[in-house]
N, C-alpha and C positions, 0 to 999 in steps of 0.2 A: 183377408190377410194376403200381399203380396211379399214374395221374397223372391232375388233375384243375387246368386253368390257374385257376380258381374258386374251389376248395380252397385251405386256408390251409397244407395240408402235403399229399406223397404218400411213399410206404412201396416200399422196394426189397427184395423175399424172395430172399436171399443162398444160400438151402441148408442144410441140417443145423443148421433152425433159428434160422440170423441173419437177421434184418431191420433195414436201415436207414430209417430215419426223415431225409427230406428237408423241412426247411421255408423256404417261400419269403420274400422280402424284409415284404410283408404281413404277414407273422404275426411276424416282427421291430418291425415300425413299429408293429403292434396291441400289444402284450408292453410296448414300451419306450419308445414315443411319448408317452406321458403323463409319465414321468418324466423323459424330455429338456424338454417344454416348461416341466413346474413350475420343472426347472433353469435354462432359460430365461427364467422370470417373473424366479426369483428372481434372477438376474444382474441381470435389466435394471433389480430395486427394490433392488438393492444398488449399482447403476451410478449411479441416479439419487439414490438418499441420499447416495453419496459425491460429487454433482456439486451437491447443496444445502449440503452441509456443507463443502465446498470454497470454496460463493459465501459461506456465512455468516460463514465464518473468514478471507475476506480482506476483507468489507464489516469485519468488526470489527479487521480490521490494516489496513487502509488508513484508515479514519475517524481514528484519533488520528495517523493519519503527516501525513492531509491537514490536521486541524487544526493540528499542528505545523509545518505547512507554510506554514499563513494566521500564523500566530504571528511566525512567521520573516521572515516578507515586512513587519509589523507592526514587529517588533522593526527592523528595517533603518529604516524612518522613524522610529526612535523615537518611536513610538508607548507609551501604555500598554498591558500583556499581561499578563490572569493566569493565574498557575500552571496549568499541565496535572490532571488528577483522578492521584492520585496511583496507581503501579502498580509491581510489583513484578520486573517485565520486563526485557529489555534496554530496549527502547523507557520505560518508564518511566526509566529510568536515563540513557538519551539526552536526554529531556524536562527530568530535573531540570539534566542539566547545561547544556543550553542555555541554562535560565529561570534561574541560578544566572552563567553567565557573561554576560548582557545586564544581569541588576542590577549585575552588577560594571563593566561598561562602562558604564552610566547615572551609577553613582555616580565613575566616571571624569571625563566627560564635564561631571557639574555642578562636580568640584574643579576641574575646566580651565575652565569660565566663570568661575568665580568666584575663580580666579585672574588671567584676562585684564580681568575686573573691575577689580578690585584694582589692575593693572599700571597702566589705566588713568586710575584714581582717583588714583595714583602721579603719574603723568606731569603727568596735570592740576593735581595740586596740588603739584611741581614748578614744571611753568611757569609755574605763578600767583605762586610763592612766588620765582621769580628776578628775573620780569617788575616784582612789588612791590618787592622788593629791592632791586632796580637805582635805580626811582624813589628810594626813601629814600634813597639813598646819594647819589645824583643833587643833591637838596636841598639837602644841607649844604655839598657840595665845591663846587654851583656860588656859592653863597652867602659860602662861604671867599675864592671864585678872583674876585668883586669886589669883597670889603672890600681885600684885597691890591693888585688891581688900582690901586684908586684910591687907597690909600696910595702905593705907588712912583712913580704922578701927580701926587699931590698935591693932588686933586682936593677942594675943598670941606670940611666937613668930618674927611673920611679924613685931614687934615693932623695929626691928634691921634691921634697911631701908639701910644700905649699904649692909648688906651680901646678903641683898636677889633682891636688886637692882641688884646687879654682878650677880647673876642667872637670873636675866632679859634679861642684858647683853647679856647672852653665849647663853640662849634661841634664842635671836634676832638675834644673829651672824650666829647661825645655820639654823633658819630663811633663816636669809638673803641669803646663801650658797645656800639653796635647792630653791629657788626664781631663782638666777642665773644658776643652773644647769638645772633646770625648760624650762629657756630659752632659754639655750642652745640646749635643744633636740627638741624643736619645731621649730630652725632658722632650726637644718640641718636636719629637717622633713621637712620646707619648700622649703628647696637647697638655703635660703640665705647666707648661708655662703661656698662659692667656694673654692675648695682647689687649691691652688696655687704652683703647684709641684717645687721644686730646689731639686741640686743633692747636697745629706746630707753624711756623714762620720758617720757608726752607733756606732763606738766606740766612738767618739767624743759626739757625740747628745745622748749616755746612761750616757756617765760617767760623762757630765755636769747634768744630772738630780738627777745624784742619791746623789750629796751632801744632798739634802735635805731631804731626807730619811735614810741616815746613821743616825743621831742622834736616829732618834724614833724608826728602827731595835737596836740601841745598849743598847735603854732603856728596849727592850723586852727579851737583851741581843741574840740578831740573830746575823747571820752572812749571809752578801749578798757579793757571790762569783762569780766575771763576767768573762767570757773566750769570748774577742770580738779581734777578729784579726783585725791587721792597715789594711789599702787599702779597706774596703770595703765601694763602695760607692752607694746608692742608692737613687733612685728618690721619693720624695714624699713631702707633704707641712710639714716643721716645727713645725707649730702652731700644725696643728691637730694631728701630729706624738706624740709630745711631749707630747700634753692633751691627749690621749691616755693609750700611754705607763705609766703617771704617776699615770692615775687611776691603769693602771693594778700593777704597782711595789705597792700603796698604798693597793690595796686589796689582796695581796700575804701579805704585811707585816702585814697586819691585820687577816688575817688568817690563818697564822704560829703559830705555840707554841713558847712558849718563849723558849729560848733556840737553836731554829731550824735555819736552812736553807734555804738561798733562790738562786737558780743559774740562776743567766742569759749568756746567749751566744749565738751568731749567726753562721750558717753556708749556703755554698752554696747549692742549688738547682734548677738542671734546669737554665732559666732565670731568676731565686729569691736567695735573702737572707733569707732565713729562721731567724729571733728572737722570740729566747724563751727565757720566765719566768715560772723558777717550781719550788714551794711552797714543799720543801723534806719532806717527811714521814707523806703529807697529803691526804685523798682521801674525795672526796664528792660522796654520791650518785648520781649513774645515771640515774637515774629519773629525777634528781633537777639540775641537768647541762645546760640544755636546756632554764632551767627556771631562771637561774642568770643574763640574760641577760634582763629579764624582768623588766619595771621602777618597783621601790619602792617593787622589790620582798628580802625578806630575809630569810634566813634558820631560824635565830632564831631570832624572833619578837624582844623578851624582850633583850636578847643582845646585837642586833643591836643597836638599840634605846639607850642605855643606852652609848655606844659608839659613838653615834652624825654620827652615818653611816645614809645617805639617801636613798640609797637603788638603786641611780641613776648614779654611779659610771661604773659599765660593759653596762648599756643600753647606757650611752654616747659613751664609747669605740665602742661598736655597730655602732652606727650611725655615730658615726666618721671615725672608718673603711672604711664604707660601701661607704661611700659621696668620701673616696678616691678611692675605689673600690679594694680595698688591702682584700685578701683572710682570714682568722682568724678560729682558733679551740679554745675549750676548752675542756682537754678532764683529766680523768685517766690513769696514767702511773704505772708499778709497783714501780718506784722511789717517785711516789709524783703526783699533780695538775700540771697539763701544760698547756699553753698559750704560741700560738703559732700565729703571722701574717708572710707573703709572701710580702717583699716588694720588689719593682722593681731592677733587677741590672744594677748597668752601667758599661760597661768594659772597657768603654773608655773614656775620657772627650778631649773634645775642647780647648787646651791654644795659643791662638794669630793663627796661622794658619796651626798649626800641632797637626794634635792628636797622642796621646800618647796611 
């Protein structure tokens, strides 16, 4: 038996030959120590790639979470935010739906001002439109309530009960007029009254209107001059066309000079007939253009009035327009006042089963 504490092994002789072979811990650690430590290396550079690859993979998940994060906090102030880089991810899919659900609540959010707008441009011109109202009504009934008055007293000349009965009369007539117009503008403020389009002939449907109006242009000694070529034909409701146009031909002949001019005539554009009416060698300020469409608005108070004008004459043509959805100016030209709507063209009509 050999031992040696020094020695990396010693040998035990068994007899008839056998010998064991004893090695100590040393000659184990010397054998296998180098391949435990490279396995060692290699852990620890595989510990630490998976502990960079670990930091790199959530610096690149958390960067677009935290951007979507500053977005969100952005989006809550309605703020503007744009679109995320686009990706193919869950997270990409979270992004678009968010930035996809804030356009839709932005585009919410402005029909809702711009409804509360509205409501109150409503309101406003509401109260303006009662407040006015009230005064013109106010006018004539008090006006009635002392011709009356001093008739049943006796008073002065009220002693003369028919002449000032027939100023009752024209009071009441005109009354009545601005009652009916009144109503008018609150059916097609309510959309009670539908326009019911047919296809019109404009030379036909002007030159039937304007009998009525020759007598009182030739009393001003005007001249109403119309250039309306045959064939044209256009879509729109009668009724409202006609009440329209006849305030607009009635406020051109009321404010013309005597002596003057008034030209109507249609031409094509586009998809449209253009009809004008211009009031020659007039101009209104353009300030006060904007504002003639306003009910019970007039340039000259005392004038007006004194002419039995309501004042609700272009606010109807407005609404009536509008209820057809037919386009309208009013503007300055260097010729004069123009007044101008866009009504629909038709270039063709239907007879039995051929169009023309």
């Amino acid at each position: 038996m050999k031992a040696d504490s020094e020695k990396s092994s010693f040998m035990v002789y068994l007899g008839n030959g056998y010998m064991l072979h004893v090695f100590n811990d040393d000659v184990f650690s010397l054998m296998y120590g180098n391949l435990i430590d490279r396995t060692l290396v290699m852990f620890a550079a595989m510990l630490a790639f998976c502990v960079i690859g670990a930091f790199i993979f959530a610096q690149q998940l958390t960067k677009p979470i935290k951007t979507l994060a500053d977005h969100t906090t952005k989006m809550a102030n309605l703020e503007e935010v744009p679109p995320l880089p686009e990706r193919n991810d869950e997270l990409g899919i979270l992004a678009r739906d968010v930035h996809s659900m804030y356009e839709r609540l932005k585009k919410t959010i402005y029909q809702l001002e711009n409804e509360l707008l509205r409501v109150r441009e409503l309101e406003e011109t509401r109260r303006y439109f009662f407040s006015a109202a009230s005064h013109e009504l106010k006018t004539p009934v008090a006006a009635t309530s002392i011709l009356l008055e001093g008739m049943l007293e006796h008073i002065g000349d009220y002693k003369d009960h028919p002449k000032y009965l027939r100023e009752c009369m024209k009071m009441m007539d005109s009354l009545s007029k601005m009652i009916s117009d009144i109503l008018e503008i609150v059916s097609l403020n309510n959309g009670r009254i539908v326009p019911v389009p047919e296809t019109l002939d404009i030379r036909c449907t002007v030159e039937a209107m304007l009998a009525d109006f020759h007598t009182l242009a030739e009393g001003k000694g005007q001249r109403i001059v119309t250039e309306l070529p045959d064939g044209q034909l256009c879509l729109a409701d009668p009724k409202l066309l006609k009440k329209a146009l006849s305030n607009v031909i009635l406020n051109a002949v009321q404010n013309t000079p005597d002596g003057g001019e008034i030209r109507i005539w249609s031409e094509p554009a586009a998809d449209r007939y253009r009809l004008c009416v211009m009031n020659i060698g007039v101009r209104i300020d353009d300030s006060v253009l904007p504002k003639l469409f306003d009910p019970f608005y007039r340039v000259d108070q005392a004038r007006s009035r004194k002419g039995g004008r309501s004042g609700l004459g272009l606010a109807i043509v407005r609404k009536t327009l509008e209820s057809m959805s037919v386009d309208f100016a009013l503007e300055n030209t260097p010729d004069g006042v123009l007044f101008r709507m866009n009504l629909p063209k038709i270039t063709s009509i239907l007879v039995g089963k051929e169009i023309l």
